[in-house]
C-alpha positions as CSV (number, residue, x, y, z in Angstrom):
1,X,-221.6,-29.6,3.3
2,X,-224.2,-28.2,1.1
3,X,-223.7,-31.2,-1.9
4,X,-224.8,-33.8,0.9
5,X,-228.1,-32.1,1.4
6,X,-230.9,-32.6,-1.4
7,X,-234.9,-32.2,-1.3
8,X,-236.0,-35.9,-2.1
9,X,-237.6,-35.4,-6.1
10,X,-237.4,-38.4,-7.7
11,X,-239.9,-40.8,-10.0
12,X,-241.5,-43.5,-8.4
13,X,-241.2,-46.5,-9.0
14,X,-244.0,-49.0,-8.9
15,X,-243.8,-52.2,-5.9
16,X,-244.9,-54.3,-8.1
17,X,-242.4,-56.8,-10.2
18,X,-244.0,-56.8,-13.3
19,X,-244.2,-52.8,-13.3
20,X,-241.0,-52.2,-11.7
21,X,-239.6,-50.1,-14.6
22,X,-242.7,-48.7,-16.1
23,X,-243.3,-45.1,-16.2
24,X,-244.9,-43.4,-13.1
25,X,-245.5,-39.8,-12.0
26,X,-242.9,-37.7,-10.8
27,X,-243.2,-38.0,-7.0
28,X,-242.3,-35.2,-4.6
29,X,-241.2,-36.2,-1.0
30,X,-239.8,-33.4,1.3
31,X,-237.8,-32.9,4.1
32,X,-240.5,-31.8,5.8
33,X,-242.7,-35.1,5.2
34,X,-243.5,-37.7,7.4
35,X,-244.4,-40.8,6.0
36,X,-247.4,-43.0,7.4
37,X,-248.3,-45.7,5.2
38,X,-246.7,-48.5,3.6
39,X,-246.8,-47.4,-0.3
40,X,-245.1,-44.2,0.6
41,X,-242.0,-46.0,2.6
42,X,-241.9,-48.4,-1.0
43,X,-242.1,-45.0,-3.1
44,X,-239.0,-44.0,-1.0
45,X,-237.1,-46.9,-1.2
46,X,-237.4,-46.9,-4.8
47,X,-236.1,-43.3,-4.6
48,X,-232.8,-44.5,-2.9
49,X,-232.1,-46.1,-6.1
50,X,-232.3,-43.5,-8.6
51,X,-228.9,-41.5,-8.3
52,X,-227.0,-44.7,-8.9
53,X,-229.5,-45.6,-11.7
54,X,-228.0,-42.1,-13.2
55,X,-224.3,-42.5,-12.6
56,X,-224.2,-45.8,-13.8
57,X,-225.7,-44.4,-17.2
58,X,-223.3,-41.6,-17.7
59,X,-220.3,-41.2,-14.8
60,X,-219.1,-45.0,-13.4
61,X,-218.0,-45.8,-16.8
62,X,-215.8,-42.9,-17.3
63,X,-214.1,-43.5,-13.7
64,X,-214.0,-47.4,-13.4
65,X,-213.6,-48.5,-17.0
66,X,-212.7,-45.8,-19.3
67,X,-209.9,-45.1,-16.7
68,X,-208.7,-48.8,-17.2
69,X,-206.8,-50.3,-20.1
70,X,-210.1,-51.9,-21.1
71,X,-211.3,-49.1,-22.9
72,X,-210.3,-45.6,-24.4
73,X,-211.8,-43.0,-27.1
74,X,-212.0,-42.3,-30.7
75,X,-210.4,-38.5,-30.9
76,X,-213.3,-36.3,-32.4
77,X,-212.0,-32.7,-32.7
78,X,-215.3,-31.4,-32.8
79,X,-216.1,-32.5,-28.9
80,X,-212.7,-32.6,-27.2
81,X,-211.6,-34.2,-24.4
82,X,-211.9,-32.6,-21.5
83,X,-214.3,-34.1,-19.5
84,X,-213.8,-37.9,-20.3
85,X,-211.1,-38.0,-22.7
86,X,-208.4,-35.9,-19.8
87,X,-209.5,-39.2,-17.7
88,X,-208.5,-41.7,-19.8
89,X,-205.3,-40.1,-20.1
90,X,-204.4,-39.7,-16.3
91,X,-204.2,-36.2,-16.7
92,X,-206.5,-36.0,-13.7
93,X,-207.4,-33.0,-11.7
94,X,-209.8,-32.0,-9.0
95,X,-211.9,-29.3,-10.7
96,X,-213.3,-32.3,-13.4
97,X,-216.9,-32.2,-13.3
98,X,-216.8,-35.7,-13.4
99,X,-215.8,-36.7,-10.2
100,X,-217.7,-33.2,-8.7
101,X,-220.9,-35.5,-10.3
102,X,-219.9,-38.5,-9.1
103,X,-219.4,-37.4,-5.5
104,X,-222.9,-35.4,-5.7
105,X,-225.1,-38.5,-6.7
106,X,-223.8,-40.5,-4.5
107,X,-224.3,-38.2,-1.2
108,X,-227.4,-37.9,-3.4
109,X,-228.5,-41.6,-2.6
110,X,-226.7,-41.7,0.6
111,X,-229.3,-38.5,1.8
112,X,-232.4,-40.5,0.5
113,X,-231.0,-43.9,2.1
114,X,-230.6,-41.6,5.8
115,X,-233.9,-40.4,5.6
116,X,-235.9,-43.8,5.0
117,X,-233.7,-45.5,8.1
118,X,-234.7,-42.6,10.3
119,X,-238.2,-42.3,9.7
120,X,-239.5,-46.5,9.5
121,X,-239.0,-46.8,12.9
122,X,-241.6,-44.0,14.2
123,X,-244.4,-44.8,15.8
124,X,-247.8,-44.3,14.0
125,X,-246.4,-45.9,10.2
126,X,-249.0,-48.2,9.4
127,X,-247.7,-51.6,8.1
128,X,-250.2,-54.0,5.9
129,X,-247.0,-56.1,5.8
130,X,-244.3,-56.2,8.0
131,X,-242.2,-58.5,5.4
132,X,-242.5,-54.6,3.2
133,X,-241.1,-52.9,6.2
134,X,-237.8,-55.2,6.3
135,X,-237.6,-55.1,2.6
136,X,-237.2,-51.2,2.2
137,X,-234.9,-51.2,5.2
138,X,-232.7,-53.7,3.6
139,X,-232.5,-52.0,0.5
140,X,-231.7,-48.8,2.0
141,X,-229.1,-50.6,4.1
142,X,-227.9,-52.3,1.2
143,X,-227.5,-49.1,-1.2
144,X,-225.8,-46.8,1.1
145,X,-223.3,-49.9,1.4
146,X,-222.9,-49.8,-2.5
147,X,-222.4,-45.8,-2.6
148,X,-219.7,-45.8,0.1
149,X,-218.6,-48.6,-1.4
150,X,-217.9,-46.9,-4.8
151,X,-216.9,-43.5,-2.8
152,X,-214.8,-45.1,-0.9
153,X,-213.1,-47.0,-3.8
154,X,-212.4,-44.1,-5.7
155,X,-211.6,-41.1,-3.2
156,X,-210.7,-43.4,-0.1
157,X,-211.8,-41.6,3.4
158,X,-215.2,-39.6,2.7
159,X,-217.0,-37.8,5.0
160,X,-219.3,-40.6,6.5
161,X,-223.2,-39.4,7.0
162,X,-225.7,-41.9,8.4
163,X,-228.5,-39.4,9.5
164,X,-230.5,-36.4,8.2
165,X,-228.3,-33.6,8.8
166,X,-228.8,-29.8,8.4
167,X,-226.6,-27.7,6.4
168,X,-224.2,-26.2,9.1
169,X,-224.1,-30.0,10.7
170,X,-222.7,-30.7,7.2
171,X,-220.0,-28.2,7.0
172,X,-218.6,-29.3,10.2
173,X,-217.8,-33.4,9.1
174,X,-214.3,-34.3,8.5
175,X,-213.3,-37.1,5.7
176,X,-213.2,-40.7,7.7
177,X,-210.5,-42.9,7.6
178,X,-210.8,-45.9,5.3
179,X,-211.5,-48.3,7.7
180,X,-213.9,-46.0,9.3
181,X,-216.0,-46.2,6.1
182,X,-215.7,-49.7,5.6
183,X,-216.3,-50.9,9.1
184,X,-220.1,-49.0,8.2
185,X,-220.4,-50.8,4.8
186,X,-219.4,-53.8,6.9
187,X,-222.1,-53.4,9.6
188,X,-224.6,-52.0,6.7
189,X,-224.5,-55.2,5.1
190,X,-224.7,-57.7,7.6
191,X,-228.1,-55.7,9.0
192,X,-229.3,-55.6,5.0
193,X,-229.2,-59.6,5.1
194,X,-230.6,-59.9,8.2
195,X,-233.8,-57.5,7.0
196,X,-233.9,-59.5,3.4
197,X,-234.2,-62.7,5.3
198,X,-237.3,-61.5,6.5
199,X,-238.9,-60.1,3.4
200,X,-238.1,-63.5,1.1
201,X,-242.2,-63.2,0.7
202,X,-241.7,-60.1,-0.9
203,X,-238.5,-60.6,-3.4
204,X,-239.2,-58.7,-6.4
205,X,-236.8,-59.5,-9.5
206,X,-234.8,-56.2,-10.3
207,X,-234.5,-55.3,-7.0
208,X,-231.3,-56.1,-4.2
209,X,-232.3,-59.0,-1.9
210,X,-230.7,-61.1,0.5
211,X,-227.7,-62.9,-2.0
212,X,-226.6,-59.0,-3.8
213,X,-226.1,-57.9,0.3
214,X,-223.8,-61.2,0.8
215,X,-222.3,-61.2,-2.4
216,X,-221.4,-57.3,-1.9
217,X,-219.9,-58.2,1.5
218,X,-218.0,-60.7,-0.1
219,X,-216.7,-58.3,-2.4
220,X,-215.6,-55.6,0.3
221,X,-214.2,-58.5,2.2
222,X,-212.4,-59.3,-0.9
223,X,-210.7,-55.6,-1.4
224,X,-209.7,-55.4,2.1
225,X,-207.8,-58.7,2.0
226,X,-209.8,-60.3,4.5
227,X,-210.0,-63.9,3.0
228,X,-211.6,-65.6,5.2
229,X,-214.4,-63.5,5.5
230,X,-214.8,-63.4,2.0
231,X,-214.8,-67.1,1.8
232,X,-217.3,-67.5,4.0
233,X,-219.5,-65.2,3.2
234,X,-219.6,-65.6,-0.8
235,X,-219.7,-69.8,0.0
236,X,-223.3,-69.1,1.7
237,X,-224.4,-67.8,-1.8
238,X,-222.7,-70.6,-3.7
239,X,-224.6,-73.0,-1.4
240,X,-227.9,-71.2,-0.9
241,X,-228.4,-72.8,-4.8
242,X,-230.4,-69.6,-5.8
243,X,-228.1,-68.3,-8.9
244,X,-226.6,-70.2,-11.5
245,X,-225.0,-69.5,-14.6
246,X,-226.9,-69.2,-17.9
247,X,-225.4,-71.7,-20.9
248,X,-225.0,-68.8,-23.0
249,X,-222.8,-66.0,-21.8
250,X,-224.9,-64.3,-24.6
251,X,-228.2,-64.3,-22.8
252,X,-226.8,-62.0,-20.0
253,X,-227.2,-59.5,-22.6
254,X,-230.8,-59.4,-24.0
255,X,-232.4,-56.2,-23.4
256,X,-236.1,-57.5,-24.2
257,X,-235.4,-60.2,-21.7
258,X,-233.6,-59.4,-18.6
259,X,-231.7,-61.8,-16.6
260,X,-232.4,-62.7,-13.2
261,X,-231.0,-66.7,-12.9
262,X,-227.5,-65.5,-13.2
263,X,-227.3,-61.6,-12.8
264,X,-227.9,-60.6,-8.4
265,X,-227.9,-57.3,-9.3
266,X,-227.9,-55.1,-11.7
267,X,-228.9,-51.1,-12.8
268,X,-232.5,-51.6,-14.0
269,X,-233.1,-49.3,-17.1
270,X,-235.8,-49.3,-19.5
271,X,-236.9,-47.9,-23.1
272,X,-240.1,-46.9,-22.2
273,X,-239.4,-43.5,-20.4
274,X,-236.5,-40.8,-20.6
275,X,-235.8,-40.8,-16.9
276,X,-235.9,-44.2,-16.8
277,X,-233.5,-45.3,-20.1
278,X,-229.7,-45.3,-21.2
279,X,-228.0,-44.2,-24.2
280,X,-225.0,-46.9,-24.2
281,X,-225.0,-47.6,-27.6
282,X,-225.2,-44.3,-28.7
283,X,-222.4,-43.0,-26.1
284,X,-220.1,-46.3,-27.2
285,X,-220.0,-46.6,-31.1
286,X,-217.7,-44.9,-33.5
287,X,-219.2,-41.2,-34.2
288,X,-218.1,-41.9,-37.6
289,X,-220.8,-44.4,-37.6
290,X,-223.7,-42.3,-37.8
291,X,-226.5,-44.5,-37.7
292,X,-225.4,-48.0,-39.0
293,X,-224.4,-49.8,-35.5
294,X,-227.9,-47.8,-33.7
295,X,-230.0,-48.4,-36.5
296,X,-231.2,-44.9,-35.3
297,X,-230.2,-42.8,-38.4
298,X,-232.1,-39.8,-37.2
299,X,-229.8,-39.4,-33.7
300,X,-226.9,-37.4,-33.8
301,X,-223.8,-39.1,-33.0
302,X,-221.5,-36.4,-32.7
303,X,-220.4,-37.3,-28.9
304,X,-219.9,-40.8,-29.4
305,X,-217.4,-42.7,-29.8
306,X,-216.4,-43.4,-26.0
307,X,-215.7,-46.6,-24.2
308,X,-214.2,-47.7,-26.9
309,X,-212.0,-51.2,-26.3
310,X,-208.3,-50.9,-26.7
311,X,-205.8,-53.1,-28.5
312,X,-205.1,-54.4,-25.0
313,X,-208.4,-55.6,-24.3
314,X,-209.1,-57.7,-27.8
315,X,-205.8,-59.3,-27.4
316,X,-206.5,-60.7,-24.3
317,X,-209.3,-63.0,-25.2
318,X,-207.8,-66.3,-25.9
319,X,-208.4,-68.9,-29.0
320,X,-211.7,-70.0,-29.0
321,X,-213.6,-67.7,-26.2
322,X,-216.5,-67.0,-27.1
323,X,-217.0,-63.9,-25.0
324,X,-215.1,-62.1,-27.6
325,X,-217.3,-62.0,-30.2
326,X,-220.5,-60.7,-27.4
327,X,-218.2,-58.5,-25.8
328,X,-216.7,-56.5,-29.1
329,X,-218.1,-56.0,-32.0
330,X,-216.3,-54.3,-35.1
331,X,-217.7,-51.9,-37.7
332,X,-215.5,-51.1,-40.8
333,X,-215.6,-47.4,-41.9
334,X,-213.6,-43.6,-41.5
335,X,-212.0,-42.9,-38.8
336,X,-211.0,-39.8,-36.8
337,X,-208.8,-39.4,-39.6
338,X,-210.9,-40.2,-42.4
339,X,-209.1,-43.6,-42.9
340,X,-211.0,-46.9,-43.4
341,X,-210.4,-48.9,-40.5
342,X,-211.9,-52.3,-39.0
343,X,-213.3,-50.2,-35.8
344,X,-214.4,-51.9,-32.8
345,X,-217.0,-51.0,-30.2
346,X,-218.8,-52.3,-27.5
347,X,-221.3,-55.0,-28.4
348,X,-223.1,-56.3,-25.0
349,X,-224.8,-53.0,-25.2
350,X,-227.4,-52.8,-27.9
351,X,-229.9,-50.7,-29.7
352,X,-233.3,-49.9,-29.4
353,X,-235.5,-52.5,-29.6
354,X,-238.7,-50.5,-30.6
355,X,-237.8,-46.6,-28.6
356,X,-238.0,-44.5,-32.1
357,X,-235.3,-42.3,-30.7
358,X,-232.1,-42.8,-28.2
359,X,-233.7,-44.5,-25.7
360,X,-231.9,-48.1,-24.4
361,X,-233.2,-50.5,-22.2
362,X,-229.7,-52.5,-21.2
363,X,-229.6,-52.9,-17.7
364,X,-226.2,-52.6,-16.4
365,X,-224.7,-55.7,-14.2
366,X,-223.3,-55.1,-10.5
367,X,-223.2,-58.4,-9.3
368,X,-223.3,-61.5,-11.4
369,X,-222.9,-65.2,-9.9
370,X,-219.9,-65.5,-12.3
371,X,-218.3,-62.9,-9.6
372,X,-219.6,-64.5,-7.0
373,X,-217.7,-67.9,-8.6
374,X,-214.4,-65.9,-9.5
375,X,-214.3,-64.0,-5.9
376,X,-214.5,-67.2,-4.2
377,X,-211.6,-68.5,-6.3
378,X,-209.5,-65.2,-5.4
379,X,-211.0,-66.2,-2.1
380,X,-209.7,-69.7,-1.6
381,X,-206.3,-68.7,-3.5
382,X,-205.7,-66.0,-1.1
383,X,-206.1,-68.6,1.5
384,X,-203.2,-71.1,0.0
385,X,-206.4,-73.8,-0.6
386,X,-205.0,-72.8,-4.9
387,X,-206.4,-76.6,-5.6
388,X,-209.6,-75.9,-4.2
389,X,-210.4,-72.4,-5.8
390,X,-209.5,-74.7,-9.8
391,X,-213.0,-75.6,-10.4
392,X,-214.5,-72.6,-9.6
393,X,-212.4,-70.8,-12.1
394,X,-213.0,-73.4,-14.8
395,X,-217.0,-73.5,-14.2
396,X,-216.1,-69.5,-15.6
397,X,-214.1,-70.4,-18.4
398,X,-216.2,-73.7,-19.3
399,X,-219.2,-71.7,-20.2
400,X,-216.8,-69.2,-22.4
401,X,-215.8,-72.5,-24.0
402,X,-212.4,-72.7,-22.7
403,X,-212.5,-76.6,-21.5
404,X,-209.0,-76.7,-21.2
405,X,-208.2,-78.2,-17.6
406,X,-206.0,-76.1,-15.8
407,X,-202.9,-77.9,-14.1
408,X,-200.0,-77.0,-13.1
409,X,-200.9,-73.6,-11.3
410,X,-199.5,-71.9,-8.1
411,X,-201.3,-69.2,-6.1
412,X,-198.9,-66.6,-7.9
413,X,-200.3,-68.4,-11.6
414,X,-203.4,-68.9,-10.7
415,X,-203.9,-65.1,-9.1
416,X,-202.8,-63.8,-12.4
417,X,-205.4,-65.9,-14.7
418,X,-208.3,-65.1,-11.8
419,X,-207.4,-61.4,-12.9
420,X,-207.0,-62.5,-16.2
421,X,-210.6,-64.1,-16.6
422,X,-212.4,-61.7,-14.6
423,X,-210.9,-58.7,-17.2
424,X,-212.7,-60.7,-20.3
425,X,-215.4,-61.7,-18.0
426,X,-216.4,-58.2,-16.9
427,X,-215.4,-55.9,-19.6
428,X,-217.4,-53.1,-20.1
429,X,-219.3,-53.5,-16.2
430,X,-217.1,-51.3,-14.5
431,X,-215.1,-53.4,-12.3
432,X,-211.6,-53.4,-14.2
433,X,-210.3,-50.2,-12.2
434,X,-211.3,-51.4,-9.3
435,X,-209.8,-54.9,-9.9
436,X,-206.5,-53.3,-11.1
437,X,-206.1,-51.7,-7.3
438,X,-207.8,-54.6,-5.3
439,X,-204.5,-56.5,-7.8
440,X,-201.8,-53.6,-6.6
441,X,-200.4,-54.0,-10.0
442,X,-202.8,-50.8,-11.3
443,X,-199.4,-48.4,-12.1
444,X,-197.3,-51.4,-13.7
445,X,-200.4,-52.3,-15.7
446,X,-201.5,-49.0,-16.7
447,X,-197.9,-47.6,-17.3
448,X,-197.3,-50.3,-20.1
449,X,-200.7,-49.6,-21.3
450,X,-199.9,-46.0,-21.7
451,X,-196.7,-46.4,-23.3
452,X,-198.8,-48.7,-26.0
453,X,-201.4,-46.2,-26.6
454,X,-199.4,-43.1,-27.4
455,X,-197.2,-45.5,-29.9
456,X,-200.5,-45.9,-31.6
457,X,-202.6,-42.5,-31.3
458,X,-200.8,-39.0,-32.4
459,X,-203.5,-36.9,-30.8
460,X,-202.7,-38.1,-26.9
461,X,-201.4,-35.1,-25.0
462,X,-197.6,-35.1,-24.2
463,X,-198.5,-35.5,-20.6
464,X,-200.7,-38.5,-20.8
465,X,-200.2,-41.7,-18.7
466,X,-198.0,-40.0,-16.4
467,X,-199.2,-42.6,-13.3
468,X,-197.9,-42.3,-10.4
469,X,-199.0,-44.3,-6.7
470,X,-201.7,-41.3,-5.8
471,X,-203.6,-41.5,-8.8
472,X,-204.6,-44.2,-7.7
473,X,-207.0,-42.3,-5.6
474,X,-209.2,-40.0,-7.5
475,X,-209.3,-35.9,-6.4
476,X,-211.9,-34.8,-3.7
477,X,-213.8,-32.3,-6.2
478,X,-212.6,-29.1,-5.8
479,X,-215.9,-27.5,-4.5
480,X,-215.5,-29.9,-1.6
481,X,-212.3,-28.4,-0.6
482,X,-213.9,-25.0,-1.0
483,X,-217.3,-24.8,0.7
484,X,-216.6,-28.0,3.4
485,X,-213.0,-27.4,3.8
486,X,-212.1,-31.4,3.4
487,X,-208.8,-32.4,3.2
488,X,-207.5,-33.1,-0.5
489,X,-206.2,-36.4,-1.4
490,X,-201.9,-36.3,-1.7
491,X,-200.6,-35.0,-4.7
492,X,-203.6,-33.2,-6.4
């Protein structure tokens, strides 16, 4: 499995908070390298992070929320659709580059993970700190959790790697079961928390810790039905008194000051470097916008116009949420068609705030103590304890300015508005999709969004929305089937 196997090249990242996203020579480390001292396991841990820092910036979108009926496109006929737009549209097949990326970043990270767990156990690494030492391997721990995770979401069973391997080792692996794969994430992230526990002298804002391992589990717990676990587990974050949400769901959303009271976990990015920054904003506004929503007149927004949010989406905000008006912002110009429309586009992602070109500094949320609040709920509902998971919701909704109290709910009701909140809560973090399957209400959801979309846009393709129950499981890219001989997914 040649796409599992990658020379570690990667920037390095500095161990030291205030630095953490600053720019840093490009770092080589080998295969053949063994690593001795302290500041070369950090440089490797912060390595482990960078294939999910470039997903995030340019796939994860495309397969967890642009699939959704949270967001679709503005048809440009100069750029097409066949990447992206083919997504969107469910016209889905295995020999998309996008999920072929998607697959190879993540075995990316999983490969850098493998080889910091099997070398920080040799003998002869010198250790200034041992609290650095459980750090890294919680990290590690803790990010191969988050790539199966995601793989595992998306293409169910994947072949499951937890050790350098050779090339021919790597033609010979099978896909795992399900359950196989998350019985790993499982045991990853149970030995992550132990590790963080260990290395609370050494936290470091922007990186995963001790709370984003639980809060994961939680999560996993949470998509395998497994209430009780997920109870448990997310109620030790609740109580541990750490997070807490900010006053102003607006805040979250401040590039120049990055949120650490409320957000776990998120995707660092930063302005100040290429490697290191986004282009959201210029990815997510109307192309017909040029530069009025960037204020970056001089960048070329020819393939934007993605992520937009649909009909769907801006109709599900209630009366008097103010979410709305951070989440979605509208700018009022030509269309695809060259008709004046009210156009809306994303608006937690902003700008530059001094990069003279296309570089963005947005981090990108994973885990945010609203989820944590919102899981629980789903939690406790799941559970039949429905008049114990109330308040939880309404802390949510109470910040959004939604003080309504909310009586008169059953666990069917109160399922439904825990989806509900956690679609207006989450928009545009790329947890919709995920949420649609963990729901299994994805195809009736989807369908009816389809059928409204191609009432309202002339340029969908005849075959769009055609959802059926395998979709709901993404292709294994076609070079996989080809040079590893893996099994495809049913019906591709």
């Amino acid at each position: 499995m040649k796409k599992l196997l990658y020379i570690l090249v990667f920037l390095g990242m500095s161990s030291c908070s205030e630095d953490f996203l600053e720019i840093f020579p490009e770092t080589t480390l080998n295969e053949g390298n063994f690593y001795q001292t302290q500041e070369e396991f950090i440089l490797l841990a912060n390595g482990c992070y960078v294939p999910m820092r470039n997903y995030e910036k340019d796939l994860h979108w495309v397969l967890a929320e642009l699939i959704s009926d949270n967001t679709s496109f503005q048809y440009n006929i100069r750029t097409g659709e066949a990447v992206r737009g083919v997504i969107d549209q469910f016209i889905i097949t295995s020999d998309n580059r996008g999920y072929g990326q998607f697959w190879d970043l993540s075995y990316n990270g999983i490969t850098r993970c493998n080889k910091l767990l099997a070398e920080i156990d040799r003998e002869g690494v010198s250790w200034s700190n041992e609290a650095y030492k459980d750090r890294s391997e919680g990290e590690a721990l803790f990010l191969r959790a988050l790539y199966y995770f995601n793989l595992v979401r998306q293409y169910g069973g994947v072949p499951l790697v937890t050790t350098p391997i050779t090339a021919q080792e790597a033609v010979n692996i099978d896909r795992s079961t399900e359950e196989q794969v998350y019985q790993q994430i499982i045991s990853d992230l149970e030995s992550a928390t132990t590790h963080f526990s260990n290395a609370t002298a050494v936290h470091e804002d922007g990186r995963a810790n001790k709370y984003a391992a639980q809060a994961l589990l939680g999560k996993v717990y949470l998509t395998q039905k497994n209430y009780t676990q997920a109870a448990s587990v997310l109620k030790e974050v609740i109580d541990s008194g750490q997070y807490s949400l900010l006053p102003e769901y607006a805040d979250l959303y401040d590039p120049s000051n990055p949120d650490f009271t409320e957000t776990l976990f998120s995707i660092q990015y930063s302005e100040n470097n290429r490697d290191l920054s986004n282009r959201f904003i210029f990815m997510f506004a109307p192309w017909s916008s040029e530069g009025e929503i960037t204020n970056r007149p001089n960048i070329s927004m020819v393939s934007a116009g993605w992520n937009i949010p649909t009909e769907d989406l801006v109709n599900a905000f209630e009366e008097g949420d103010k979410r709305k008006a951070v989440s979605i912002n509208t700018w009022t110009g030509p269309d695809w068609d060259g008709e004046i429309r009210d156009l809306s586009y994303i608006g937690k992602f902003k700008p530059p705030v001094s990069a003279p070109d296309d570089r963005c500094g947005d981090n990108m949320p994973v885990l945010r103590y609203s989820d944590v609040l919102l899981m629980y709920a789903e939690a406790l509902n799941g559970l039949g304890r429905t008049g114990e998971a109330i308040p939880f919701v309404e802390m949510v909704r109470n910040r959004a300015g939604l003080t309504d109290a909310l009586n008169g709910y059953d666990q069917t009701s109160l399922q439904d508005l825990i989806m509900h909140e956690r679609q207006v809560e989450f928009c545009f973090e790329n947890q919709r999709w995920y949420d649609l399957k963990r729901s299994g209400k994805a195809v009736e959801v989807m369908s009816a969004h389809g059928v409204r979309e191609k009432e309202m846009k002339p340029f969908l393709f005849d075959a769009s929305f055609n959802i059926t129950a395998n979709k709901l499981l993404a292709p294994i890219p076609a070079e996989q089937i080809l040079i590893n001989r893996l099994e495809q997914n049913s019906g591709y």
